[in-house]
C-alpha positions in Angstrom: -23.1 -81.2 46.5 -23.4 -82.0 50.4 -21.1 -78.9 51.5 -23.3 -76.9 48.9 -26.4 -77.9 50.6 -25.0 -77.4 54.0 -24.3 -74.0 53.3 -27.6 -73.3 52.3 -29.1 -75.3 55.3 -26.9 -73.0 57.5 -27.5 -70.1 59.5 -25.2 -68.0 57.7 -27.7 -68.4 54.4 -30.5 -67.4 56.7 -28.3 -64.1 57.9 -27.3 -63.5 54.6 -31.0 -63.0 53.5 -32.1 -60.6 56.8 -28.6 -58.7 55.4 -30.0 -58.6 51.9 -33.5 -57.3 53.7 -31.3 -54.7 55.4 -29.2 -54.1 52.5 -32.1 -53.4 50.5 -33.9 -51.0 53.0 -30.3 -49.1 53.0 -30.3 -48.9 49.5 -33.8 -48.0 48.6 -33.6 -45.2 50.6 -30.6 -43.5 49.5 -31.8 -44.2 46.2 -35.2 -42.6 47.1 -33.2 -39.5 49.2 -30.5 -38.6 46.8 -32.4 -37.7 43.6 -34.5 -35.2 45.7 -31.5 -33.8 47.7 -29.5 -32.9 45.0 -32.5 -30.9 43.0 -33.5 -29.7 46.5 -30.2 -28.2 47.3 -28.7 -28.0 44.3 -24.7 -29.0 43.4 -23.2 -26.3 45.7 -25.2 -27.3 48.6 -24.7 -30.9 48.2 -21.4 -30.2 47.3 -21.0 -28.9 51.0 -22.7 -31.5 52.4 -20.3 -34.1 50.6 -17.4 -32.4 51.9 -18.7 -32.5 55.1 -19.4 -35.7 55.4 -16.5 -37.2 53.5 -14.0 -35.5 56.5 -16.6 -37.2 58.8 -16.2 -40.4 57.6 -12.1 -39.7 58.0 -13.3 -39.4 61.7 -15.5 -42.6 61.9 -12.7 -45.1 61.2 -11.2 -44.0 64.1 -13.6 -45.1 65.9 -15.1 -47.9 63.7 -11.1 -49.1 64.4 -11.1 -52.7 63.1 -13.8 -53.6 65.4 -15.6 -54.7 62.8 -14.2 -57.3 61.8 -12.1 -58.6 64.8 -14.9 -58.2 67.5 -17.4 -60.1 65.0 -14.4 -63.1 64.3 -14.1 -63.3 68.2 -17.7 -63.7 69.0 -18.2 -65.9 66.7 -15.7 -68.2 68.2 -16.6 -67.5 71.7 -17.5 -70.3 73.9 -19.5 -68.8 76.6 -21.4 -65.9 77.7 -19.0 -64.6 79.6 -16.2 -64.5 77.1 -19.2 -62.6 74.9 -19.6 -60.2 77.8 -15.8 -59.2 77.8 -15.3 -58.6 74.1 -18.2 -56.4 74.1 -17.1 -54.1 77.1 -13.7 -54.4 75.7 -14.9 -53.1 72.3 -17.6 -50.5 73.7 -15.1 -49.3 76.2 -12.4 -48.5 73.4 -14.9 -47.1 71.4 -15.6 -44.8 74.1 -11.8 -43.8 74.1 -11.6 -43.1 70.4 -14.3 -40.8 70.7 -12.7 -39.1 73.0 -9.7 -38.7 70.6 -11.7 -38.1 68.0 -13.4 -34.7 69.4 -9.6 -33.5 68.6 -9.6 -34.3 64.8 -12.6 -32.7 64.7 -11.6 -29.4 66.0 -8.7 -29.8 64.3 -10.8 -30.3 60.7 -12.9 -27.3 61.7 -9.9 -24.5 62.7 -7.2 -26.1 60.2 -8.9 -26.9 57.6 -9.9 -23.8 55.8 -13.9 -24.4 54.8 -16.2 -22.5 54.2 -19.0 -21.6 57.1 -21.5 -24.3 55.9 -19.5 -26.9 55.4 -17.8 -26.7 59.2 -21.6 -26.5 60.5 -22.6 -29.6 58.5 -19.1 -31.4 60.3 -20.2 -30.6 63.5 -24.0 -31.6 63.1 -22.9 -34.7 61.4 -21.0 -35.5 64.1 -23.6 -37.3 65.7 -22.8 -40.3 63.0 -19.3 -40.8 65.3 -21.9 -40.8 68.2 -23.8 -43.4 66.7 -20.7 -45.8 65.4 -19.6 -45.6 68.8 -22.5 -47.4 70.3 -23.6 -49.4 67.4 -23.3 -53.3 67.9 -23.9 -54.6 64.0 -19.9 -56.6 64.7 -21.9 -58.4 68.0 -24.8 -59.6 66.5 -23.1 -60.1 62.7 -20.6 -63.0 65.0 -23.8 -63.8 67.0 -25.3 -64.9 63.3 -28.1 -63.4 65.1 -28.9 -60.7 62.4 -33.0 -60.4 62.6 -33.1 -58.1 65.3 -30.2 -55.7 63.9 -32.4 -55.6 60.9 -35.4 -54.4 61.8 -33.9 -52.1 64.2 -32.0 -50.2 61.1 -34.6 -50.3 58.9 -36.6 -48.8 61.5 -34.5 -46.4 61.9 -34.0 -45.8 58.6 -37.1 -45.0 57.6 -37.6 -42.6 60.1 -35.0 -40.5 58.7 -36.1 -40.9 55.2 -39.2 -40.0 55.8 -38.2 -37.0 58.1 -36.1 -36.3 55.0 -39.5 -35.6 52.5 -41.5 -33.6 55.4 -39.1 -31.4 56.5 -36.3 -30.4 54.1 -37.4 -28.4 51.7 -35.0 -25.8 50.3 -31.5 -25.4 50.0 -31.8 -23.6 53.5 -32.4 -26.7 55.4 -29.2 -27.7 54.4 -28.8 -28.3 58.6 -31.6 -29.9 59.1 -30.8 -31.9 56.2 -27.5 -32.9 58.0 -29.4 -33.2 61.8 -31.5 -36.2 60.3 -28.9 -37.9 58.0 -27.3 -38.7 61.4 -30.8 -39.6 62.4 -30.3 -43.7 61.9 -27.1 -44.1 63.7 -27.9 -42.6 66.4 -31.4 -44.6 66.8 -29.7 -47.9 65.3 -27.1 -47.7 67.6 -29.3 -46.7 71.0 -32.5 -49.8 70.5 -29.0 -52.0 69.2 -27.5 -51.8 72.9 -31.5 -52.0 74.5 -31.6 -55.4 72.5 -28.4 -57.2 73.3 -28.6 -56.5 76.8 -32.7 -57.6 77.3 -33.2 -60.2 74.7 -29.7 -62.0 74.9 -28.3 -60.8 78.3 -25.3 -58.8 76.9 -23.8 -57.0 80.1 -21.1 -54.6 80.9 -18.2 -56.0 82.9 -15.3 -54.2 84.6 -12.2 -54.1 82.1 -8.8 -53.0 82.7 -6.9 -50.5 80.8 -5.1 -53.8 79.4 -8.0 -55.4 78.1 -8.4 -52.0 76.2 -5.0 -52.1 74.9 -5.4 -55.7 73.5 -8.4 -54.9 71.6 -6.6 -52.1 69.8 -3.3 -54.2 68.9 -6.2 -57.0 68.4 -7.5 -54.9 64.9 -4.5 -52.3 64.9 -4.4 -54.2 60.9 -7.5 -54.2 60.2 -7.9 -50.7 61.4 -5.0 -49.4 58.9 -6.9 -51.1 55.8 -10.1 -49.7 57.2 -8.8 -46.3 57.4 -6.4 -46.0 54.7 -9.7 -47.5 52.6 -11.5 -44.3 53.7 -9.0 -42.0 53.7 -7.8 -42.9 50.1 -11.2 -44.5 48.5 -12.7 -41.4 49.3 -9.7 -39.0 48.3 -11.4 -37.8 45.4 -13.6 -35.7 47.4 -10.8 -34.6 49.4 -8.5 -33.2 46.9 -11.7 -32.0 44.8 -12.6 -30.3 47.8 -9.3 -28.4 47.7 -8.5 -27.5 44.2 -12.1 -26.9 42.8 -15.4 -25.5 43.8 -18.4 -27.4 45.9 -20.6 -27.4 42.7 -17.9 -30.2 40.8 -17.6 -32.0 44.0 -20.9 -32.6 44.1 -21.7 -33.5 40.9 -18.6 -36.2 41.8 -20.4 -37.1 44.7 -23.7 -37.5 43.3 -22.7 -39.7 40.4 -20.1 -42.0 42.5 -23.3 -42.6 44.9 -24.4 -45.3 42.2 -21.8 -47.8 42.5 -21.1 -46.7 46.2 -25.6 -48.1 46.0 -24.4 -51.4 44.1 -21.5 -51.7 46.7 -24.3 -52.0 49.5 -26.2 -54.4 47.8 -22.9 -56.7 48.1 -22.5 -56.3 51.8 -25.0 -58.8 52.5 -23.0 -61.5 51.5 -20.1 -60.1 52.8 -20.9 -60.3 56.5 -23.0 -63.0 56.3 -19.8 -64.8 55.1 -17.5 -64.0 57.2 -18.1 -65.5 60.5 -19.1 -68.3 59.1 -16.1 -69.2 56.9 -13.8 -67.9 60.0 -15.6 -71.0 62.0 -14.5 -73.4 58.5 -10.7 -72.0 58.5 -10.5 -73.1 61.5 -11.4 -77.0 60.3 -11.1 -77.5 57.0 -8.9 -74.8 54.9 -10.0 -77.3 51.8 -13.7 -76.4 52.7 -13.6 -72.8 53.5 -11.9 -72.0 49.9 -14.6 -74.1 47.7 -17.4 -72.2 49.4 -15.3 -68.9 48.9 -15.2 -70.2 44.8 -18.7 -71.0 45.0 -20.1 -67.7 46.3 -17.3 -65.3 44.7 -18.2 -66.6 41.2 -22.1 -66.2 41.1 -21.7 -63.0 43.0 -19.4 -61.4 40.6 -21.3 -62.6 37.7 -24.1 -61.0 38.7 -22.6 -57.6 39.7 -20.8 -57.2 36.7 -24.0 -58.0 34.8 -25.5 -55.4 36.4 -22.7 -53.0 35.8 -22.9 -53.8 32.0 -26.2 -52.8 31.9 -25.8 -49.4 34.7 -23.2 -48.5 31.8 -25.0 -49.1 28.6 -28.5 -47.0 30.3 -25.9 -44.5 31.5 -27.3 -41.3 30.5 -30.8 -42.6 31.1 -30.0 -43.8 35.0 -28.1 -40.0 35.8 -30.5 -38.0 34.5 -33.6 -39.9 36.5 -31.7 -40.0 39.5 -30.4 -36.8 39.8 -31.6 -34.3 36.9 -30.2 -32.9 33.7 -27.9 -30.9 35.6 -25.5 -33.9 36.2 -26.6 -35.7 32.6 -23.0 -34.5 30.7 -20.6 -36.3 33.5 -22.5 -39.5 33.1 -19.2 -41.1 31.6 -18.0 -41.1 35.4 -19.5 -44.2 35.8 -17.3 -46.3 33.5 -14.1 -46.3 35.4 -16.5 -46.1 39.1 -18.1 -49.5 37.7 -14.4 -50.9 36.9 -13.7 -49.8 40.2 -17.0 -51.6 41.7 -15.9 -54.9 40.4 -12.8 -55.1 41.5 -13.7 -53.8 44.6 -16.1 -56.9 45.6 -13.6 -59.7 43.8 -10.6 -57.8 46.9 -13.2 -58.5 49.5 -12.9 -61.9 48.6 -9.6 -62.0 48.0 -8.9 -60.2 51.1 -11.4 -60.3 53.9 -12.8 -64.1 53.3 -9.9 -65.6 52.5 -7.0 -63.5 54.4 -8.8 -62.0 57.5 -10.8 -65.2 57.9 -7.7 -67.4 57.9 -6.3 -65.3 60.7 -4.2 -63.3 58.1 -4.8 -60.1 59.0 -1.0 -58.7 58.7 -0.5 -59.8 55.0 -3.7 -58.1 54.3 -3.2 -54.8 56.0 0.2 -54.7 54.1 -1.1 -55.2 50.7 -3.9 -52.8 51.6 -0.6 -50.2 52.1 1.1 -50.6 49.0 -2.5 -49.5 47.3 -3.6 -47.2 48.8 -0.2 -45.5 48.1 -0.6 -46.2 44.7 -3.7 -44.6 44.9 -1.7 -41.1 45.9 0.1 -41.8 42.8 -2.1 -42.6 40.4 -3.7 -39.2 41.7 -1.3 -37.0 41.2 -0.9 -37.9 38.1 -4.3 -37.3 36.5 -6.5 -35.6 38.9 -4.3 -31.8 37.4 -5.4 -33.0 34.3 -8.6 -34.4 34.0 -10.0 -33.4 37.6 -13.3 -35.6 38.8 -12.2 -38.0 35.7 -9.4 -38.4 36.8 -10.5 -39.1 40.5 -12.3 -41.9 39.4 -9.8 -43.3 37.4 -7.4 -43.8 40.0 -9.8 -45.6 42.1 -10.6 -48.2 39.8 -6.4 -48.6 38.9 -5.5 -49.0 42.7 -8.4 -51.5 43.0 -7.0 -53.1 39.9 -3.2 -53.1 41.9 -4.8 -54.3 44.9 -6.3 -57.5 43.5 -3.1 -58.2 42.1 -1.0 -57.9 45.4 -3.9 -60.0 46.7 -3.6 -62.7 44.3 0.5 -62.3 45.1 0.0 -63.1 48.5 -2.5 -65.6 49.0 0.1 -67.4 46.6 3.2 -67.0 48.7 1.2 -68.0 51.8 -0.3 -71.0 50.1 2.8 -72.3 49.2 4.5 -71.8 52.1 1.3 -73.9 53.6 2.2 -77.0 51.4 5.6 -76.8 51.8 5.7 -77.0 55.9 2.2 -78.7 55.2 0.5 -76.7 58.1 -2.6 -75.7 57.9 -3.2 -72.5 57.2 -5.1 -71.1 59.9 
């Protein structure tokens, strides 16, 4: 009961609930957004838009690299100001490189790729979201534990876009526009981020070699190839939709898959709230850091998969409110999306607070491999047959193979723990 109500006494309970406030600001609105959107533009439109954004995304984790995670476990165990001041201009500096690099993917997504006319206009104008990434500082102030500023500044920002969102796009022509102020919030999020952290807690650039810039890559080169095999491959479906069927199926995909991708958000909170803080633990107690890990991962996936039970049984009812009657006969989507939802937050568990957080970065990257490549699999085989059904199937059965591979190797490295009776970090 003591380490139960030290937790709670912590600052990581505190963060956790300025997360859930930000979590629930980023959920509202695309919650509030996406119903209009896809009756404003229709399934084609959004279709394009999805398409869009999904190669986007391919060209965010680039730059996202596994900053994320790594830059927020550093800080977090940093001792001084000036060891803070390093792993940010470390981190901002190789941002700045990928960025660079990533300017190439995009031209090469644009002349390679084969889309049509809209969809390579909504790539470049949502290119501003790699702008934003770039810049943004959530990892600093997430290892900080200092998550109040970070908060309001995104839901700020947020709401600026959304309500941009209802004044200005109006018909399936503003498809652009539509694009211009989804960017919006990372761009503004990432711009006040930087204004804050170096008036209000002193965060300054310092001269870094091209070594230092090296490190921090080989630093989260693992966590990068989860990140971005997560986003290449999680979001797949709308890839290979993309290619072998027409916008108006991908966006009905798209559309639908945006409720558990909602739920999904609404678990974040308690995912970066718990991270640094069971990274400091690990680095104690192993003992301690795995019964708050039981404690949090048990109520947390009771409640998510009560609310999946009840997203499934109100199925038809939840589609055709959020999005119209035009997407009401693909409401079955959801059933193997929720599977895919639940298994999804139990992995983070398994993988980034217990694995990452013990310093076990490699063993997690490697499971994340084996898959994501039996995501391609799984794929092949059904997507020819049973198109965005099959899509979503193959999610939820790679998610399913990654918890066991998980479970596998938290087992192995356990026992090998005992047996040399090291600890584990």
């Amino acid at each position: 009961m003591d380490l139960i109500k030290k937790v709670y006494q912590s600052r990581v309970f505190k963060n956790g609930l300025w997360l859930t406030i930000l979590q629930i600001v980023n959920t509202i609105a695309p919650m509030l957004t996406i119903p209009y959107i896809t009756r404003v533009l229709g399934a084609s439109k959004y279709g394009s838009f999805s398409i869009a954004l999904n190669l986007i995304y391919y060209i965010q984790v680039v730059v996202e690299y596994g900053f994320a995670m790594t830059g927020a476990r550093k800080v977090a165990l940093a001792k001084t100001q000036k060891e803070i001041d390093k792993i940010y201009s470390s981190i901002l500096y190789s941002r700045i490189v990928l960025t660079i690099i990533s300017v190439f993917f995009l031209v090469g997504f644009t002349v390679l790729g084969g889309y049509d006319q809209n969809t390579v206009i909504c790539m470049v104008i949502l290119f501003l979201i790699v702008f934003g990434t770039t810049i943004q500082l959530t990892w600093l102030f997430q290892g900080m534990q200092e998550m109040k500023p970070i908060t309001v500044i995104s839901s700020i920002s947020r709401i600026i876009s959304l309500i941009s969102i209802f004044l200005f796009v109006k018909t399936e022509n503003d498809l652009y526009l539509y694009c211009f102020l989804y960017s919006l919030t990372n761009v503004i999020y990432g711009i006040v981020g930087h204004i804050i952290a170096r008036n209000k807690y002193h965060i300054k650039t310092i001269h870094i070699s091209l070594k230092n810039i090296l490190n921090e890559l080989r630093d989260g080169w693992y966590l990068f190839t989860s990140s971005a095999m997560s986003k290449i491959f999680g979001n797949i479906g709308i890839t290979v939709l993309g290619l072998v069927t027409v916008e108006y199926e991908v966006g009905i995909y798209s559309a639908i898959s945006k409720i558990t991708s909602v739920a999904i958000l609404l678990f974040l909170p308690v995912s970066q709230a718990l991270f640094p803080y069971i990274s400091k633990v690990f680095e104690t107690s192993k003992t301690d850091a795995l019964k708050i890990i039981k404690l949090v991962s048990i109520s947390t996936v009771f409640v998510f998969s009560l609310g999946g039970l009840v997203i499934f049984l109100y199925r038809d009812l939840i589609v055709e409110i959020a999005f119209g009657s035009e997407y009401l006969k693909y409401s079955l989507l959801l059933l193997p999306l929720l599977i895919w939802m639940i298994t999804s937050i139990i992995n983070n568990f398994l993988g980034i607070q217990i694995l990452v957080a013990s310093g076990h970065q490699k063993e997690y990257s490697k499971a994340f491999t084996v898959s994501m490549l039996f995501l391609v699999i799984y794929n092949l085989i059904l997507i020819g047959k049973f198109m965005m059904y099959g899509v979503a199937t193959a999610q939820a059965l790679s998610e399913i193979t990654l918890t066991i591979i998980l479970i596998k190797s938290i087992s192995k490295i356990y026992r090998k723990s005992n047996k040399t009776n090291e600890n584990i970090c």
